[in-house]
Every structure is written in C-alpha cells, then in structure tokens.
py3Dmol code that shows the C-alpha trace and the ligand (Angstrom):
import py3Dmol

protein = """\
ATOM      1  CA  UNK A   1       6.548 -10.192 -16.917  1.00  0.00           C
ATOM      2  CA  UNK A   2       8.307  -7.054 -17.057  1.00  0.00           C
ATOM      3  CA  UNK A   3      11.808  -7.241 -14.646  1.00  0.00           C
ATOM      4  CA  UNK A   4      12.996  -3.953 -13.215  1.00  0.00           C
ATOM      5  CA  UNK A   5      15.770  -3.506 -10.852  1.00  0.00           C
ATOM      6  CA  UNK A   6      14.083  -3.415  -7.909  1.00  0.00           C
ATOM      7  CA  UNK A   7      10.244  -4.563  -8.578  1.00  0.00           C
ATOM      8  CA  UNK A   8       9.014  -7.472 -10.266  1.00  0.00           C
ATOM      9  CA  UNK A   9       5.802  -6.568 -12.422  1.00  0.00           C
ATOM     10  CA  UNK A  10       3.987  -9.428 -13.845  1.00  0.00           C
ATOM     11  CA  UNK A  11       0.372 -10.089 -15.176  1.00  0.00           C
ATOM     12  CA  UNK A  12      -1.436 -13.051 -14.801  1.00  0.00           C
ATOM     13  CA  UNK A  13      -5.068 -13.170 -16.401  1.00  0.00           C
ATOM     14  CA  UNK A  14      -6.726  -9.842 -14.971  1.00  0.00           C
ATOM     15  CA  UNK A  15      -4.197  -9.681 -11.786  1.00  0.00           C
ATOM     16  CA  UNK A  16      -1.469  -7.367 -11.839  1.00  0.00           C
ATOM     17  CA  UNK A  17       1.479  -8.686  -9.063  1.00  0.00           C
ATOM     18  CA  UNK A  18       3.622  -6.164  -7.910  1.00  0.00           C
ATOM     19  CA  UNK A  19       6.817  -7.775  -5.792  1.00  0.00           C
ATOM     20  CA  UNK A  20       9.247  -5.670  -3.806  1.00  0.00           C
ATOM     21  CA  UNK A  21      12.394  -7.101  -4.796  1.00  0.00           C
ATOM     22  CA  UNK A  22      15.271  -6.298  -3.196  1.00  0.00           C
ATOM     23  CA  UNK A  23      15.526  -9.436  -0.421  1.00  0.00           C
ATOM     24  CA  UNK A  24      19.216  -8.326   0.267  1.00  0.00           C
ATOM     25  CA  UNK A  25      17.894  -5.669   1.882  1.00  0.00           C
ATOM     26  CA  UNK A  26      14.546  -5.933   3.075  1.00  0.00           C
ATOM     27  CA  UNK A  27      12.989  -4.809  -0.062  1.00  0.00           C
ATOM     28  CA  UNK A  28      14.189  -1.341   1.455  1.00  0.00           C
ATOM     29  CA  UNK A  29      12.166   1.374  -0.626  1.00  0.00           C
ATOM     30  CA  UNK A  30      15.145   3.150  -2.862  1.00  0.00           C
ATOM     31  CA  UNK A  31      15.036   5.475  -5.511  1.00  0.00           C
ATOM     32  CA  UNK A  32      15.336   3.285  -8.175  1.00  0.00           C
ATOM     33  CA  UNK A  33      12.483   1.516  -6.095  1.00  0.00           C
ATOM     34  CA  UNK A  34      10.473   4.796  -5.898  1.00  0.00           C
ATOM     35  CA  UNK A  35      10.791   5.540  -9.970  1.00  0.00           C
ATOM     36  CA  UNK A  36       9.764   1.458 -10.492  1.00  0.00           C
ATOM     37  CA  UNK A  37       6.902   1.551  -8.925  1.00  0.00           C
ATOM     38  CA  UNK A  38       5.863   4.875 -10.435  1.00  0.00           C
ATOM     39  CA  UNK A  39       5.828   3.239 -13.722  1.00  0.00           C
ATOM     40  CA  UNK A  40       3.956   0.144 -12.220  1.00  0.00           C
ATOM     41  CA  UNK A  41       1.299   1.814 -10.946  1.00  0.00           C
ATOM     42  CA  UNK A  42       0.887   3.744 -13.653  1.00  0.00           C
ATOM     43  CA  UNK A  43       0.614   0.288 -15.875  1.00  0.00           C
ATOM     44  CA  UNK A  44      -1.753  -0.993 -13.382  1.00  0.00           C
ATOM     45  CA  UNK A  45      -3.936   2.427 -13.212  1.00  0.00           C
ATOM     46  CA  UNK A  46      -3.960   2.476 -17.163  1.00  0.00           C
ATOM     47  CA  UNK A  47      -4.343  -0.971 -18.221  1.00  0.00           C
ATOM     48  CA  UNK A  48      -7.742  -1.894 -19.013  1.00  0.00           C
ATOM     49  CA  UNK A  49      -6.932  -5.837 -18.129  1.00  0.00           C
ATOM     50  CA  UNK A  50      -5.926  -5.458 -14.971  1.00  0.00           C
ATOM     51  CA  UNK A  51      -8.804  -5.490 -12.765  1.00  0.00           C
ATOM     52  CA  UNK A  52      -6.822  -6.155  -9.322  1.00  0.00           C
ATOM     53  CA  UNK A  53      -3.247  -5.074  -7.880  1.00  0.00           C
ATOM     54  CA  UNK A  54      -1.422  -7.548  -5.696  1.00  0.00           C
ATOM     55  CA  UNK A  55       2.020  -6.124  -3.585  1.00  0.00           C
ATOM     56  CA  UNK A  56       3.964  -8.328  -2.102  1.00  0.00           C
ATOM     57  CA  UNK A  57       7.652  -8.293  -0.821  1.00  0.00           C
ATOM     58  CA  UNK A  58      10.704 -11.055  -1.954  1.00  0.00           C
ATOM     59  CA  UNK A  59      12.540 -13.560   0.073  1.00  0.00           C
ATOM     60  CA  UNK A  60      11.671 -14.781   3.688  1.00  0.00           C
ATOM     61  CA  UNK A  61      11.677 -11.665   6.006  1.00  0.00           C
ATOM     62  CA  UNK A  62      10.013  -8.541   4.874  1.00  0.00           C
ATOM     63  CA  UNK A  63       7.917  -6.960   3.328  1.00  0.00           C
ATOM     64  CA  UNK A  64       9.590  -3.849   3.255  1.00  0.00           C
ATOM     65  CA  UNK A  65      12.232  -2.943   5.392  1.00  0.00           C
ATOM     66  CA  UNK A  66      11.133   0.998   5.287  1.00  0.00           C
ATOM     67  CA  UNK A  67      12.930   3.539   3.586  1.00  0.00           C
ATOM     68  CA  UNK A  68      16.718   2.503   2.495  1.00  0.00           C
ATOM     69  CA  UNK A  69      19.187   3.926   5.224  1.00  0.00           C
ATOM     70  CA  UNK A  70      21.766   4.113   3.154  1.00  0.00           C
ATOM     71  CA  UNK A  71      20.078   6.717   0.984  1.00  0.00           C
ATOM     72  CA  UNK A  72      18.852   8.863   3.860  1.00  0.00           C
ATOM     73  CA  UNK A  73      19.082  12.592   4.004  1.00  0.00           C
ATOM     74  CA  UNK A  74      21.647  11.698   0.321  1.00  0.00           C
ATOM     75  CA  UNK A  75      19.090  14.081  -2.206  1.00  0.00           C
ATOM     76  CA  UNK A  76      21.298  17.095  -3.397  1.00  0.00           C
ATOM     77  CA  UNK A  77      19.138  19.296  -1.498  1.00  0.00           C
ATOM     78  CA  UNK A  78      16.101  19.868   0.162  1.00  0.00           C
ATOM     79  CA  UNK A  79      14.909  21.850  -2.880  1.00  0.00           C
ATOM     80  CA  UNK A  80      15.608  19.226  -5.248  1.00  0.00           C
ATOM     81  CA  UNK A  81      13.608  16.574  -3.057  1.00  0.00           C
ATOM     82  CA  UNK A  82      10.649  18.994  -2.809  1.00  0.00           C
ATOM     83  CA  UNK A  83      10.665  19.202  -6.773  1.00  0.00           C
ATOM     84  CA  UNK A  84      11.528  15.248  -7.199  1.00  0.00           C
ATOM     85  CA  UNK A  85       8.562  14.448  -5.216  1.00  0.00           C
ATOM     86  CA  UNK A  86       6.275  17.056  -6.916  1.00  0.00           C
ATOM     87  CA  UNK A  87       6.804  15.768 -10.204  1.00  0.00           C
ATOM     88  CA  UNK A  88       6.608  12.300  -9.364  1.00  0.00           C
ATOM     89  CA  UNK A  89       4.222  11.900  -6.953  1.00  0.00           C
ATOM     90  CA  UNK A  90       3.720   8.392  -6.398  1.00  0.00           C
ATOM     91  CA  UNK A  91       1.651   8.527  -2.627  1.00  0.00           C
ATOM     92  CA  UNK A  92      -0.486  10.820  -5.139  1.00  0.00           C
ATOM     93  CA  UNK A  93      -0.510   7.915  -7.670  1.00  0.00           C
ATOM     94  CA  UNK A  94      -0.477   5.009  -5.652  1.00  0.00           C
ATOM     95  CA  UNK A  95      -3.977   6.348  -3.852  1.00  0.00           C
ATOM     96  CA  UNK A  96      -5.475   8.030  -6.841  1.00  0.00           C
ATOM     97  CA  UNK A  97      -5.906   4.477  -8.254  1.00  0.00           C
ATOM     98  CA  UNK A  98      -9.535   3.333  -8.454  1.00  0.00           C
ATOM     99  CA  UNK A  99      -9.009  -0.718  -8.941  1.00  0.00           C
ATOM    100  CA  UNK A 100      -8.691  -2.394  -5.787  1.00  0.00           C
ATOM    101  CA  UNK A 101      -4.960  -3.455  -4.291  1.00  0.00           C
ATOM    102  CA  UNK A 102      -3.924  -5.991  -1.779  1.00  0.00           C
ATOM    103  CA  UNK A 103      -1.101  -5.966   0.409  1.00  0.00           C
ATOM    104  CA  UNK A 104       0.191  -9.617   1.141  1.00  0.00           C
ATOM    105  CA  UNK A 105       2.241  -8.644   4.518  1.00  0.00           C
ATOM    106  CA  UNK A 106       4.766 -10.789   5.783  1.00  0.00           C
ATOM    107  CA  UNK A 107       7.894 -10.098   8.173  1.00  0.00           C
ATOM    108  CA  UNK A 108       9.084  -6.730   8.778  1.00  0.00           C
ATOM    109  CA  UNK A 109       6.614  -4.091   7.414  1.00  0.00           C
ATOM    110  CA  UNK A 110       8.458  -0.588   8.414  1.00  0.00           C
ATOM    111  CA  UNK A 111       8.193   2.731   7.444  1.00  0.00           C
ATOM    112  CA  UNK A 112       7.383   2.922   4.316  1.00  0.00           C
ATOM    113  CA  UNK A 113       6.498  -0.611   4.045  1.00  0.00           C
ATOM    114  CA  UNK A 114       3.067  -0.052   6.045  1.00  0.00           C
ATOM    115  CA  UNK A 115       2.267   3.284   4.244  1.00  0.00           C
ATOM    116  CA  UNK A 116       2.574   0.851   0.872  1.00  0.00           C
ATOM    117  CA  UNK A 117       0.689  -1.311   2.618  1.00  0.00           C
ATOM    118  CA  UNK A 118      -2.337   1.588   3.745  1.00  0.00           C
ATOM    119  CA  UNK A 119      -2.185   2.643   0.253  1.00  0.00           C
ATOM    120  CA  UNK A 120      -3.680  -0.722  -0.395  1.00  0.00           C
ATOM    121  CA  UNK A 121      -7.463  -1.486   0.382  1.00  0.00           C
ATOM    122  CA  UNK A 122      -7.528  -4.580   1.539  1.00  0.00           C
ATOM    123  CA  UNK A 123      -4.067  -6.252   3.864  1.00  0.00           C
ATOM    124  CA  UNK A 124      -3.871  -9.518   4.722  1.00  0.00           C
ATOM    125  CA  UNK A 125      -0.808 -10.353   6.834  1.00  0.00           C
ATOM    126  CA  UNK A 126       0.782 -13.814   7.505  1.00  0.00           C
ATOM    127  CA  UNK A 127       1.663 -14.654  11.449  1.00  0.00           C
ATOM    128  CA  UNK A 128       5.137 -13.895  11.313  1.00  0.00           C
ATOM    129  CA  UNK A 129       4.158 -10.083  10.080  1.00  0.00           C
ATOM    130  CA  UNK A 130       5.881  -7.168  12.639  1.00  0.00           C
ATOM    131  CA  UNK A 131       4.625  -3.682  12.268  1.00  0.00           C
ATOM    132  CA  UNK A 132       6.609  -0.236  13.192  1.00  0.00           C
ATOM    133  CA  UNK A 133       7.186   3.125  12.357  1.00  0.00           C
ATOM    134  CA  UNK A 134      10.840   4.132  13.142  1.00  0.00           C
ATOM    135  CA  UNK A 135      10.261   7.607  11.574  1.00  0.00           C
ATOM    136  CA  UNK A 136      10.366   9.859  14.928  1.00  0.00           C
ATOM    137  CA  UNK A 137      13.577   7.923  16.371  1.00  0.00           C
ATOM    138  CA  UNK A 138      15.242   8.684  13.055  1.00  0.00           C
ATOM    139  CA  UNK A 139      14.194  12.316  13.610  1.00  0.00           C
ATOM    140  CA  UNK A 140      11.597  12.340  10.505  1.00  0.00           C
ATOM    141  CA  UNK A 141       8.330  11.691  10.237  1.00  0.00           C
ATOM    142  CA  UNK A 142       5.807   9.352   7.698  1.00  0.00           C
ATOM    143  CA  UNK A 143       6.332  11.325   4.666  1.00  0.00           C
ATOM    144  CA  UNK A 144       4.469   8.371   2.125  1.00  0.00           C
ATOM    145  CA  UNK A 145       1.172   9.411   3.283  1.00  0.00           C
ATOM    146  CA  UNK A 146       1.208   7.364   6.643  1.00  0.00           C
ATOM    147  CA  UNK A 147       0.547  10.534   9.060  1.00  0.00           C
ATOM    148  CA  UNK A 148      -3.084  10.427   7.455  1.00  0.00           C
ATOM    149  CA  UNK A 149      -3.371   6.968   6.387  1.00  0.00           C
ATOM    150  CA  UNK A 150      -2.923   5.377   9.624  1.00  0.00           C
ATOM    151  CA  UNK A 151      -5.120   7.253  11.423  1.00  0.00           C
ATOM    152  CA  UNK A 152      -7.798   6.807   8.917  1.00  0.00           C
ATOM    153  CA  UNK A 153      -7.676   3.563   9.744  1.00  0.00           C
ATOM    154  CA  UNK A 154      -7.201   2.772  13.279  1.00  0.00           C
ATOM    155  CA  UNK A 155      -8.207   6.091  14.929  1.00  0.00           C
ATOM    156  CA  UNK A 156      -6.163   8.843  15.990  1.00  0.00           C
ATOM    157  CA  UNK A 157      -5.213   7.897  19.483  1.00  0.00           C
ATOM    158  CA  UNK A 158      -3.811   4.181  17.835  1.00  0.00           C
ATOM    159  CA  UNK A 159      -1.879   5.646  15.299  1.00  0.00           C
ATOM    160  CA  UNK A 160      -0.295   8.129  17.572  1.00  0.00           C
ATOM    161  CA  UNK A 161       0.277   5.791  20.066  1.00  0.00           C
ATOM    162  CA  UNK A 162       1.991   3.530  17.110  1.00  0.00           C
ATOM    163  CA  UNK A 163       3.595   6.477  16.047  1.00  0.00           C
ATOM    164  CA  UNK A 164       5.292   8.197  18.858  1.00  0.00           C
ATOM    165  CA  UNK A 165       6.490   5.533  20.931  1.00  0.00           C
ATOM    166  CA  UNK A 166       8.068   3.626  17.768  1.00  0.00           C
ATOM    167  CA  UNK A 167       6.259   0.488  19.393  1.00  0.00           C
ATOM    168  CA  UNK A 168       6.008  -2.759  17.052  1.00  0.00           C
ATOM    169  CA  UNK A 169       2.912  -5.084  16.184  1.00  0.00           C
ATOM    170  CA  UNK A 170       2.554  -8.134  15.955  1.00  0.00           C
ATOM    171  CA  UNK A 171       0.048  -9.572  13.271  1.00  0.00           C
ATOM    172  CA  UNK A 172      -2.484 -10.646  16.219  1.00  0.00           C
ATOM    173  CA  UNK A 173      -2.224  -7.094  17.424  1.00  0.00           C
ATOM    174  CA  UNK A 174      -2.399  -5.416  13.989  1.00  0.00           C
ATOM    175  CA  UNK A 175      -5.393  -7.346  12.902  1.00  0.00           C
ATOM    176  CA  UNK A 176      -6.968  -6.209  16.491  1.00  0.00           C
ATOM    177  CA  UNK A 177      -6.677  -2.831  16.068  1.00  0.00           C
ATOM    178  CA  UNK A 178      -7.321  -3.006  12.316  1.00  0.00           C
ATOM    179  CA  UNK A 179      -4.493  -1.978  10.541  1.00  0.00           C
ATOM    180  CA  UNK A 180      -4.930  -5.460   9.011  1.00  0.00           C
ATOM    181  CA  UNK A 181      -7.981  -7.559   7.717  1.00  0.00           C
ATOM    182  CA  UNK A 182      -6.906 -10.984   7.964  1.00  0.00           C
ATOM    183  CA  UNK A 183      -4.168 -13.002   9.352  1.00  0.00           C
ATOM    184  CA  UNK A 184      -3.191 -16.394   8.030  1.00  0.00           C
ATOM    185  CA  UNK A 185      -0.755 -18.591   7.820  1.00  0.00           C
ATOM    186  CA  UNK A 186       2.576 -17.331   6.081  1.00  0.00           C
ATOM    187  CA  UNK A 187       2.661 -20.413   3.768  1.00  0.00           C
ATOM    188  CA  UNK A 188      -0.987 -19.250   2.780  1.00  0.00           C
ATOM    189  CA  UNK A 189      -0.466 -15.479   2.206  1.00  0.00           C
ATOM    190  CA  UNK A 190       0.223 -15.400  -1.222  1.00  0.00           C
ATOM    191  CA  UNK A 191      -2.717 -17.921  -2.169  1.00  0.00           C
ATOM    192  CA  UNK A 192      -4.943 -16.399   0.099  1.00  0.00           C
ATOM    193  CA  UNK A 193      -4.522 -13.147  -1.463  1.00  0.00           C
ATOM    194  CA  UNK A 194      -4.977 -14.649  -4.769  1.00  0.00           C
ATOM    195  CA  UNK A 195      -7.723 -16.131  -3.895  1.00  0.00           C
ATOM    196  CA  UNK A 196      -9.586 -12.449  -2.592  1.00  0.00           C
ATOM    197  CA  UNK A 197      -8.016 -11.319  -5.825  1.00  0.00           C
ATOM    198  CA  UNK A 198      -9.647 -13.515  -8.231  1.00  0.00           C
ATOM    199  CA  UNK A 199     -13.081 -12.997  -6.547  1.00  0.00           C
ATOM    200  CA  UNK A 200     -13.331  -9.522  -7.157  1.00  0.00           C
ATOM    201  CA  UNK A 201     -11.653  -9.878 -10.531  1.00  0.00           C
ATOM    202  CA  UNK A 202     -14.681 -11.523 -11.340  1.00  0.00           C
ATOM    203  CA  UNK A 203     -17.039  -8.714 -10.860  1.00  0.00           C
ATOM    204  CA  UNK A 204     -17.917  -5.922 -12.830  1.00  0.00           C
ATOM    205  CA  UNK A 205     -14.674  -4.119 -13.229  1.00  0.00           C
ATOM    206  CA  UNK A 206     -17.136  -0.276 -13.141  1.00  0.00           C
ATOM    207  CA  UNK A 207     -18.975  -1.609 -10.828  1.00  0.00           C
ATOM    208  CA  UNK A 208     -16.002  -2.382  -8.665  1.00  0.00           C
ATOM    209  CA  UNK A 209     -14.607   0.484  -9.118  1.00  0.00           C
ATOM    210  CA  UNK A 210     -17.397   2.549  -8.141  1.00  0.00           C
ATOM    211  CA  UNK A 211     -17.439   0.799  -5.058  1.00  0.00           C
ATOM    212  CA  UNK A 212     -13.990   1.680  -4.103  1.00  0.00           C
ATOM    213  CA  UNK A 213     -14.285   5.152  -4.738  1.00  0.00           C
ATOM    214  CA  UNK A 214     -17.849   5.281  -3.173  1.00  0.00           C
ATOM    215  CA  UNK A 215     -15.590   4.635   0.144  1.00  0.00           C
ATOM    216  CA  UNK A 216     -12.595   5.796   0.026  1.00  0.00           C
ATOM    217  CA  UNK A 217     -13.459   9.089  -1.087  1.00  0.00           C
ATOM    218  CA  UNK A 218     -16.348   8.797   0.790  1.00  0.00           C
ATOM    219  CA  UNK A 219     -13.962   8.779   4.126  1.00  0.00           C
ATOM    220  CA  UNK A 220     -12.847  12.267   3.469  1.00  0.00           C
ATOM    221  CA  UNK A 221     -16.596  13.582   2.918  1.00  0.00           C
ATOM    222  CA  UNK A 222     -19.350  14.827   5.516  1.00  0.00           C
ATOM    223  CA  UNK A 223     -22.105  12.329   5.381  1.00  0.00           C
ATOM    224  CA  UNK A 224     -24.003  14.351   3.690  1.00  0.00           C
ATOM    225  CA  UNK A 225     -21.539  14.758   0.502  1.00  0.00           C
ATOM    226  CA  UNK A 226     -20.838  11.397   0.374  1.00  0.00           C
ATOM    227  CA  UNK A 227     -24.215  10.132  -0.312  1.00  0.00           C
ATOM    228  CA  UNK A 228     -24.519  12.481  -2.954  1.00  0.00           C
ATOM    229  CA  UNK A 229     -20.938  11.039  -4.410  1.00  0.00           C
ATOM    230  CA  UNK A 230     -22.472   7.450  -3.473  1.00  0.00           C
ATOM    231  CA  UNK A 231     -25.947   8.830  -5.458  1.00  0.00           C
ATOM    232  CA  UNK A 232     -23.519   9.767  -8.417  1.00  0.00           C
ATOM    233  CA  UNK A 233     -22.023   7.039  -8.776  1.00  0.00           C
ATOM    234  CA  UNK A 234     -24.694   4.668  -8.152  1.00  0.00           C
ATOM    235  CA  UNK A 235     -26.078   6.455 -10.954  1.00  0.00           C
ATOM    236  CA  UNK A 236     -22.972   6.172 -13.367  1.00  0.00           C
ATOM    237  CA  UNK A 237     -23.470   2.444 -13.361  1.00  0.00           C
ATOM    238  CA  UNK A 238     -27.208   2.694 -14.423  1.00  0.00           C
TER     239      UNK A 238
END
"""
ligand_1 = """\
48
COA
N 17.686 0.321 4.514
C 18.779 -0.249 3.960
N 19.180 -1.504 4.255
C 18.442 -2.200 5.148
C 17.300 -1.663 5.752
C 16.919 -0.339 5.395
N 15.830 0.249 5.909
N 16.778 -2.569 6.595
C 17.578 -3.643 6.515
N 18.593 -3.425 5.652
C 19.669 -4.323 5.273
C 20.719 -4.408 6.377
O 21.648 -3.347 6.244
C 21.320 -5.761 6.088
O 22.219 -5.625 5.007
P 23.665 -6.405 5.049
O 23.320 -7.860 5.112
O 24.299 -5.988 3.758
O 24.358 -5.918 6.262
C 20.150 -6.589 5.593
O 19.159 -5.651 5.183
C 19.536 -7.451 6.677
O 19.227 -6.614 7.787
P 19.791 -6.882 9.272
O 19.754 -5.581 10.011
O 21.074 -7.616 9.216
O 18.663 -7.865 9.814
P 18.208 -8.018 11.331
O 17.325 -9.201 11.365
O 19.364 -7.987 12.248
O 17.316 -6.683 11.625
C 15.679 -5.010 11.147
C 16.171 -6.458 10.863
C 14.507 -4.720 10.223
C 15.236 -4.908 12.612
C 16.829 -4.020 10.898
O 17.398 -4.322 9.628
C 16.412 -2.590 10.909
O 16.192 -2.022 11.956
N 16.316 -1.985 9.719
C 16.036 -0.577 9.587
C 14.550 -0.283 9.722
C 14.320 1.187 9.552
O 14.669 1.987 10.392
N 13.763 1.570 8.402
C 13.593 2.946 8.027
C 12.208 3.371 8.281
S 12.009 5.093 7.928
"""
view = py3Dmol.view(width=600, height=400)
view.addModel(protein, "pdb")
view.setStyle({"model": 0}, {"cartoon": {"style": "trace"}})
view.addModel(ligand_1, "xyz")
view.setStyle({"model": 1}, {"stick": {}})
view.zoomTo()
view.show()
C-alpha cells in the first residue's frame, strides 16, 4: 500500500484500488491530488500485475466534491496553468490507459468527480449517489475532459441539458440516462465493484485490453475505420 497525501494506492492480487482521500473535504480534487494521481495512474498503466483499476472516494459523503474551491483561479498565472497542465497531463493519462477502471460512485460526484468517474469504463453508483456539474455557475467550464466525455456517453442534448442548467441526478436518474451502469446498494458498492473487478481480472489481460481499446477508440472512428482497428486488433491476439 503506498499512502500519499491525498490518495490511497493499494494492490491487492491483480486489482489496483485507487481511493480519493481527503473526507474533510469531499475528496475535493487539489493539486497535491492532481500530482497523486498522476503517479497512480502511471503505476497502474505500467504495472504488468495490475490487470484492473478500482476509484473510489473516502468517508461517508462523496465521491468527489469537484475541484477544491479554495484553490480556484490560485495558479500564478494563466500561463503557468497552461504549461502545468501540458506537462502533466493527467485527463491525457487517465484515458490513454488501456486496462479497464471502475468508478465505485457514492454521494456527491461534482465536477471533477464525474469527469474521474467518465474517465472510467465501467460506473457503478450506490443509491445515495448525486450527480452535477457546477462549472457554468462558477463561470468555468469542464476542463478534465467532461465537455466530451459526457456527451459521449449520454448524447449531446443530455449532457447539455446536465450541463447548462447545473441540474443534479440522482442515481435512479443517472443510471436512466446512462451516465451510470448499475446502481446498488451503498453498503454493496465497494463489493460489487470488486466483484466486476475480479471477473475481468480473470481474463486474458491482451485480450482484455484489446477489447477496451477496440471500443473506446472505436467511438471516435467512422464505422468504417473502426472495423479495420477492430480487424487489427483482433488480429494482434492471433
Ligand atoms: N472544495 C473545497 N472544499 C470543499 C468542496 C470543494 N469543492 N466541497 C466541499 N468542501 C468542504 C467544505 O468547505 C466543508 O469544509 P469545512 O467543514 O472545513 O467547512 C466540507 O467540505 C463539507 O462540506 P459542506 O459544504 O459543509 O457540506 P454540505 O453537506 O453542506 O454541502 C456540497 C455539500 C457538496 C453541496 C457543498 O459542499 C458544495 O456545494 N461544494 C462545492 C461543490 C462545487 O462547486 N465543486 C466545484 C466543482 S467545479
């Protein structure tokens, strides 16, 4: 188990559990959060035992709380953001990763909490889970990737609706217009996400691998080009 400040990194057989751990706050996503998790995700990208990423958030009521207020609008400059975030791209990391991550959602998932979340592939969210994006009413926008990865996955017109008028949803709601593939009970989140974990941890790590790719780059293909990547790397596993 390897304790940062703000993240919790442990490894248990082939899963890799990734906890948001700042409870005080509502896991709010910090810097020292954002250079944690860079490092995590690197260890789970380059660490040929771990087969499956698990995120979860610490304590009883979030997730993630979105990004921390108390740090807003506080880098040096503009300039020094831009160049922060372009040598440390972690929205770059986070989906360039080709093993298979679960969000386990409960409580407040904001902000930046559901674009960790869609940078996940699979998000199973407990019944107390509330989704928002309070970007536009702070006067910003989803800068973690969330403009595209929402919309990816529950249309255009439901993300912007989501979006613009800052409305929250609950798990029954997010699971009906898919920004969430299962909702269970909260004491059964983290179990159930083991569970889903352990499955596919059992497969052919290539194989599994190929799969994910086959779809997720897949979505940003005609159909056309992606079954000539799915032909590829069909053909990789032969
Ligand atoms: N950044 C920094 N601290 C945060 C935070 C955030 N995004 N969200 C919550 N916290 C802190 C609160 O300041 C509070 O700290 P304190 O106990 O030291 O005062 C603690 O977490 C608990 O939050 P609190 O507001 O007291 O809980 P609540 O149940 O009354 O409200 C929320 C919960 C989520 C509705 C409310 O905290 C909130 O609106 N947070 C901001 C969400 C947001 O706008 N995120 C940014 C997205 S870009």
């Amino acid at each position: 188990m390897s304790n940062f400040d703000t993240v919790i990194y442990e490894k248990k057989n082939s899963l890799a559990y990734v906890t948001l751990n700042r409870p005080q706050a509502l896991n709010a996503y910090n810097v020292r959060m954002r250079d944690e998790l860079y490092q995590v995700l690197g260890a789970i990208r380059d660490d040929p035992e771990v087969r499956v990423g698990v995120f979860r958030g610490a304590g009883a009521r979030a997730f993630c709380a979105g990004a921390d207020l108390s740090e807003f609008l506080s880098a040096p400059s503009p300039v020094v953001a831009r160049q922060v975030r372009w040598e440390r791209d972690i929205w770059g990391l986070f989906l360039s990763i080709a093993k298979p991550l679960i969000a386990a959602l409960h409580g407040y998932v904001l902000g930046s909490g559901i674009e960790i979340a869609l940078c996940c592939d699979i998000r199973l969210a407990s019944e107390d889970a509330q989704f928002g994006l309070p970007e536009p009413a702070l006067g910003i926008i989803p800068a973690a990737g969330g403009s595209q990865t929402l919309p990816r996955v529950m249309g255009g017109a439901r993300a912007l609706e989501m979006l613009l008028s800052g409305r929250w949803l609950g798990a029954e709601e997010a699971y009906n217009l898919k920004l969430v593939n299962r909702v269970v009970p909260r004491k059964k989140l983290i179990t159930e996400a083991e569970r889903l974990a352990e499955k596919i941890a059992r497969f052919d790590p290539t194989a599994v691998s190929c799969a994910k790719q086959a779809v997720t780059r897949g979505l940003d293909l005609s159909l056309g080009e992606g079954l000539e990547l799915e032909g590829r790397l069909a053909a990789s596993l032969l």
